[in-house]
C-alpha positions in Angstrom: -24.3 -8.7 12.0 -25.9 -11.7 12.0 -27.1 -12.0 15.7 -31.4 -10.6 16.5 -31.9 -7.3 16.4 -34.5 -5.9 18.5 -37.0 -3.6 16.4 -36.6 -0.7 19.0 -36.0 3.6 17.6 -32.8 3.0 20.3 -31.3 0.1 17.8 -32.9 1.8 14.6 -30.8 4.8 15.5 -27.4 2.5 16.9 -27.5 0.8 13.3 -27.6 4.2 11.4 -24.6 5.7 13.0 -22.6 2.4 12.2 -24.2 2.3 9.0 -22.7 6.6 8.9 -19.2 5.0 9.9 -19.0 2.6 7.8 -19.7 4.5 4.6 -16.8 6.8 5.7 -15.1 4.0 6.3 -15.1 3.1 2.6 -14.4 6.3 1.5 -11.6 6.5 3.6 -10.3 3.5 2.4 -11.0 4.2 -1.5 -8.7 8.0 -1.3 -6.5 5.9 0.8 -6.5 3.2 -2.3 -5.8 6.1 -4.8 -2.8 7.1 -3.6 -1.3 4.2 -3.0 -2.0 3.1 -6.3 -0.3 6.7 -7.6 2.6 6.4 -5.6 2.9 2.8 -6.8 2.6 3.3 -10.5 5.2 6.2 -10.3 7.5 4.1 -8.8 6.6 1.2 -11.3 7.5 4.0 -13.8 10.8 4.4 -12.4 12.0 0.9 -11.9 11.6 -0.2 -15.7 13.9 2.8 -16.3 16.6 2.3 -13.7 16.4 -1.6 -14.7 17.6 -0.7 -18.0 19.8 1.2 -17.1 21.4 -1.3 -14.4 21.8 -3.9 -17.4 23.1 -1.5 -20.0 25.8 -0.6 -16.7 26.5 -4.6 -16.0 27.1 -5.4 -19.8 29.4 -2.8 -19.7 31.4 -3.6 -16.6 31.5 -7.7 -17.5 32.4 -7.0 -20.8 35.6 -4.6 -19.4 36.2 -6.6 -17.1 36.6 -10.2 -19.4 38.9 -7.8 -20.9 41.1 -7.2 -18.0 41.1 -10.8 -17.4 42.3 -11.7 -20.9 44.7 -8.8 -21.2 46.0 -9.3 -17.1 45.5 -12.2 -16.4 43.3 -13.1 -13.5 42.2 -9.8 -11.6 41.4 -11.6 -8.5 44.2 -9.8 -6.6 43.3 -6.7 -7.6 39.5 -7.0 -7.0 40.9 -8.0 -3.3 41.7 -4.6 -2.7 38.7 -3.3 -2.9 37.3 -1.8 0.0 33.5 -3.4 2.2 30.9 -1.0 1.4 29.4 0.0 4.8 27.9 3.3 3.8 24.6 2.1 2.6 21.8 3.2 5.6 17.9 2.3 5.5 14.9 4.4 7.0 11.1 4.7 6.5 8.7 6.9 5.7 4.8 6.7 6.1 2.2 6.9 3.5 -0.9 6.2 4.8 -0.3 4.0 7.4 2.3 2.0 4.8 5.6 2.0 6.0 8.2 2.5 3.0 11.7 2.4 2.8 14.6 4.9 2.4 17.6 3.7 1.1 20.2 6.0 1.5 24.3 5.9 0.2 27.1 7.8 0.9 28.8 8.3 -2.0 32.2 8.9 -1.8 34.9 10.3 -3.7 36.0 7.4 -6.3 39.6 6.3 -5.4 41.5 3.5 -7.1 42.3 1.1 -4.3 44.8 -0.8 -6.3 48.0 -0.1 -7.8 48.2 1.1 -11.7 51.9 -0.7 -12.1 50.3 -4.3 -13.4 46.9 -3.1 -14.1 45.5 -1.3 -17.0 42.5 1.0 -18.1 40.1 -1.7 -18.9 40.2 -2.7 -14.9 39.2 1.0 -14.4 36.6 1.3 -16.8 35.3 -2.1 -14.9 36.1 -0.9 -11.7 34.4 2.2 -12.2 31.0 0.4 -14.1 30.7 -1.7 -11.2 30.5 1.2 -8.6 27.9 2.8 -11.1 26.0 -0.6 -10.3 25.9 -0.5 -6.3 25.0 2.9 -6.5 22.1 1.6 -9.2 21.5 -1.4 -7.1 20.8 0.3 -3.6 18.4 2.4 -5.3 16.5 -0.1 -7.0 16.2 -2.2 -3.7 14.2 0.9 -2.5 12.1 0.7 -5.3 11.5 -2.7 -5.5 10.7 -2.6 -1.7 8.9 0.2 -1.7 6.6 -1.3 -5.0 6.0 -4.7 -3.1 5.0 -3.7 0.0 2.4 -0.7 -1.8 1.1 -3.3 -4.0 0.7 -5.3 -0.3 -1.2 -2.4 0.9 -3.4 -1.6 -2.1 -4.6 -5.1 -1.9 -5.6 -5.6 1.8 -7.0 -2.0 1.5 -9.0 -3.5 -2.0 -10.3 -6.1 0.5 -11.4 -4.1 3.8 -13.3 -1.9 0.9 -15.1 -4.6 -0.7 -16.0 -6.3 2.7 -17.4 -2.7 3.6 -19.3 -2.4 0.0 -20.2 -5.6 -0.2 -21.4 -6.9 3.2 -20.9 -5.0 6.1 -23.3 -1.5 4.4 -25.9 -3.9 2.7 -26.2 -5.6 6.1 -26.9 -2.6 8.1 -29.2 -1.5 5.1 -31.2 -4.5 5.3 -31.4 -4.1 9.2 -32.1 -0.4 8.9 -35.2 -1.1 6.3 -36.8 -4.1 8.3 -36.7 -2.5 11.5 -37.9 1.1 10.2 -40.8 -1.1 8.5 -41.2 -3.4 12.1 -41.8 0.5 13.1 -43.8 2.4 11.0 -45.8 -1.2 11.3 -46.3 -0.5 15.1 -46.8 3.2 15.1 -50.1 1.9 12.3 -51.6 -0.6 14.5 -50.9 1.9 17.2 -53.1 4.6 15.5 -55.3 2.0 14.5 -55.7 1.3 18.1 -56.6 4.5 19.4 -58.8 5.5 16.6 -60.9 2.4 17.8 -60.9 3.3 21.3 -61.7 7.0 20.3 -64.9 5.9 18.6 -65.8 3.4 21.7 -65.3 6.5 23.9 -67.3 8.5 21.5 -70.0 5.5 21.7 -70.3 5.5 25.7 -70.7 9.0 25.6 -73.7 9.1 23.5 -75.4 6.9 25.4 
């Protein structure tokens, strides 16, 4: 932008097309803005809630399970049985040009995988909390993803807007404006010109 501009109509009209683009440009980028920032804050929304509820899940499986190690003794054999989760799957979706991801589980039908003859029902109770949790914890991965990488996008968006607003427009503005007047400046002299010659002519023919 910096670089000479000739004062020509052919660059006069170059400059207000990009100066056309770029103010769509901006807009563009300002309803792009918006909804990220509405899909962000109702994600933002749902992570406090599902954070609560993930702690108020976890006090209640630690606290059954310090209970099945007091009453049991260590439960480490127990917890060997359990199966490797594998059903946990990611894909992405687009919104506006911002990739976010989908986090999806199979949930299965809840089977014991140990034996109930040296166990009791507070290994349950923490068997079953702590499946509530990866269930809780796979979703919240999504959200917390999905909230970092909008916030991400907001903020370069934010940035190619103000560089749009702020210098790129008021650039071409300037341009626009000191080539129009570089114009209208010629086009005065010009009719200053002829006026002069007209009256010369005039002159000559009198004589």
């Amino acid at each position: 932008m910096s670089q000479k501009i000739f004062p020509t109509k052919g660059a006069l009209l170059s400059l207000k097309r990009s100066d056309s683009l770029a103010k769509l440009g901006f807009e563009l980028l300002d309803r792009k803005k918006n909804v990220l920032i509405r899909e962000l804050m109702a994600r933002v929304d749902e992570a406090k809630a599902l954070r609560s509820s993930i702690s108020d899940t976890y006090k209640e499986a630690y606290a059954a399970l310090q209970r099945a190690n007091i009453t049991l003794g260590l439960v480490s054999r127990a917890a060997g049985t359990v199966p490797e989760e594998n059903g946990v799957q990611v894909s992405y979706r687009s919104v506006m040009g911002c990739e976010l991801p989908k986090v999806s589980f199979e949930e299965k039908p809840l089977d014991i995988p140990y034996g109930f003859e040296n166990t009791g029902e507070d290994l349950d109770i923490a068997y079953i909390a702590f499946n509530r949790v990866k269930v809780m914890t796979a979703r919240l991965a999504e959200i917390d993803n999905t909230v970092f990488r909008l916030a991400n996008a907001i903020k370069k968006t934010q940035t190619r807007a103000n560089a749009l607003k702020n210098i790129v427009i008021p650039e071409y503005e300037r341009n626009i404006r000191s080539i129009s007047d570089s114009l209208e400046e010629k086009e005065r002299e010009e009719f200053s010109r002829q006026k002069v010659i007209k009256i010369q002519n005039e002159k000559k023919k009198l004589k």
